[in-house]
C-alpha positions, 0 to 999 in steps of 0.5 A: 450393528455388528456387522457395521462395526466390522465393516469399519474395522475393515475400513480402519484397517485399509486405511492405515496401511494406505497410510503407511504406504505413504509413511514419509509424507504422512509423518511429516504432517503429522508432526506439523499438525501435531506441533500446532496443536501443541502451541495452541494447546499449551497457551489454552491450558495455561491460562485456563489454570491461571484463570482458575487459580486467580478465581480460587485466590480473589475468593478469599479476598476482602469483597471491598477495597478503597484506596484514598485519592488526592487531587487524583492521587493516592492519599493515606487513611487515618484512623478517623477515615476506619472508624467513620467507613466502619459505621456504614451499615452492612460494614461487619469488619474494617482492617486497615492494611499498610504496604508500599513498593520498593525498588531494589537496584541490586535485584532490579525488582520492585518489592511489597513491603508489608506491616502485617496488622496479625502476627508480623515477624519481631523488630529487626527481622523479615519474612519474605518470597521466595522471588526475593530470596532468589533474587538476592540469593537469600536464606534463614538467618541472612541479611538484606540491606535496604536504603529507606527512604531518608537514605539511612541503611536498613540492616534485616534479618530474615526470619522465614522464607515463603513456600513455592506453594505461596509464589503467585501472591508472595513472590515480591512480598517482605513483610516487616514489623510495623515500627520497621515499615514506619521508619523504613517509609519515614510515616507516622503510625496512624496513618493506612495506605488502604482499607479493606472491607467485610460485608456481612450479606454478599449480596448487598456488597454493591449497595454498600460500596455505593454506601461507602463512596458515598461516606468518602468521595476522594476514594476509589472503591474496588469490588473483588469482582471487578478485581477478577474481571481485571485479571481476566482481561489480563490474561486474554490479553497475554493470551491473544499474543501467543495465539497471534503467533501460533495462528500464523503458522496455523494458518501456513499449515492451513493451506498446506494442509488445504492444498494436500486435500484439494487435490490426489495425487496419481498414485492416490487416484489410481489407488480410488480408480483399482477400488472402484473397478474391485466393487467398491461403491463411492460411499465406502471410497468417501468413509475410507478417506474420511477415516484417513483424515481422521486419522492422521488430524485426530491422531495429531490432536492428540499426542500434541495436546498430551504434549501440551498437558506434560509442557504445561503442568510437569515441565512449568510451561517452559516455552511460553512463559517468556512470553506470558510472564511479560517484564516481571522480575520477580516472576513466580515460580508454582506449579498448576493445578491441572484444570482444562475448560471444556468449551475451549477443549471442544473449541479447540478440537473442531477448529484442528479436527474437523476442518482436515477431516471434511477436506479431504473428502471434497477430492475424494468424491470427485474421484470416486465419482469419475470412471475408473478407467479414467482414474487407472490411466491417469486421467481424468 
């Protein structure tokens, strides 16, 4: 084993200084090879975290929502509507929640006005995002004025700004007294924009969705599981535009790539023809080059996927985000828990690593194989 160990020490050895002899070449791939998986990279690890903290968010969420319908519209609950939904057995706790958008033109943003049903900000005063607090350049103390709905002006004081911690559900939030929110939506008190449902056995949470359907059948019903399928299927689909951009110019380099590996140059073929005429055996010519591939695609895995990590999780993903956050305003502003998936980790390692690798020990056997007086002159 020893032996073995510094047979490929040796091996190492004579490979990177084959490498540096041709350092210009070398580095010039190297950093194409390094950029692309940077870019491939950071769209993995970014939404690898975004998938994780959906998942850890949603576990907190109501495990049913329903939302009324009319004629295929959204409709109100009224309190008859909770009391009759909070008898379906299975039912342990109904809250009606109140909430609308808003569009400010000032900002150009869409707001969430809430009436908390627990512990709302006092008449005249409002809690809100930190995405609105930059949109309109808000602190404690400010006002922000609205025009409700019956165009009359809603002068309101903002009592508390939410943390940078709480962004990616409170960007857009303003959360309102509840007698503020009636006259702001010029609605009566009674009535809910949605329910949300506490089912006592997890397990029984589609029974009693069915359950409840089945008690009000202009209703849409929502599982906290379909909500993450939803999100889910979001964020591939965000993802799958930066891959389609970023595997275009992986698959330049691929035949750039393919074509440095295809095919020595003179100087490499003369260098495999000295090794030969020396007493090198092919098998120790094919683990050289394999080493040299290696190398250069290892090495390139990983400074850009340390790159990706400090792109990611210490500078905010600033490159991508453009591109992932889509047409929001109000987008949020947090930073990542670093979180990678170890299948996407390892997917992504063969698909940059192994591919190189193997390359290049195709042109490699064939001149190891040919006779190295060929190969010194040049010919083949």
């Amino acid at each position: 084993m020893r032996a073995w160990i510094n047979r490929q020490s040796l091996l190492v050895d004579y490979t990177l200084s084959a490498l540096a002899r041709h350092g210009g070449r070398n580095l010039g791939l190297f950093v194409v090879y390094s950029g692309i998986v940077f870019v491939l990279a950071s769209t993995m690890l970014f939404t690898d975290a975004l998938r994780r903290e959906a998942r850890l968010l949603l576990a907190h969420s109501p495990e049913v929502l329903l939302q009324k319908l009319k004629a295929g519209r959204h409709a109100y609950l009224t309190r008859e509507d909770l009391e009759s939904l909070g008898q379906v057995r299975g039912v342990s706790r109904v809250e009606g929640r109140r909430w609308g958008y808003f569009y400010d033109p000032v900002a150009g943003a869409n707001y969430t006005l809430m009436a908390p049903g627990v512990d709302p900000p006092d008449r005249g005063r409002i809690d809100v995002g930190d995405g609105v607090a930059r949109a309109r350049g808000l602190a404690v103390g400010d006002t922000l004025s609205l025009r409700s709905a019956a165009g009359g002006l809603f002068v309101l004081v903002v009592g508390r700004v939410f943390s940078a911690e709480s962004s990616l559900v409170a960007a857009d939030l303003v959360l309102m007294h509840p007698t503020d929110w009636e006259a702001f939506f010029q609605l009566p008190g009674d009535v809910f924009t949605d329910a949300a449902f506490t089912v006592d056995n997890p397990q029984e949470v589609r029974n009693v969705a069915r359950k409840i359907g089945e008690r009000l059948p202009e209703a849409r019903v929502i599982l906290r599981e379909e909500l993450l399928r939803t999100y889910a299927s979001l964020f591939d689909w965000r993802e799958g535009i930066l891959l389609a951009l970023a595997g275009i110019a992986a698959a330049a380099f691929a035949i750039l790539a393919w074509n440095k590996a295809s095919g020595l140059s003179a100087d490499e073929r003369r260098e495999i023809g000295i090794l030969k005429a020396i007493g090198w055996d092919t098998r120790a010519v094919l683990t050289m080059k394999m080493w040299e591939g290696a190398l250069i695609s290892g090495g390139a895995f990983a400074v850009g996927f340390l790159a990706a990590w400090v792109h990611v999780f210490h500078l905010e993903a600033a490159l991508i985000v453009p591109v992932l956050e889509g047409w929001s305003v109000l987008y949020p502003r947090f930073v990542l828990t670093p979180a990678v998936d170890a299948v996407s980790l390892l997917t992504l390692g063969l698909l940059t690593v192994l591919p190189y690798t193997l390359a290049t020990l195709v042109p490699a056997w064939r001149a190891a194989v040919t006779d190295p007086d060929q190969m010194m002159r040049g010919t083949e």
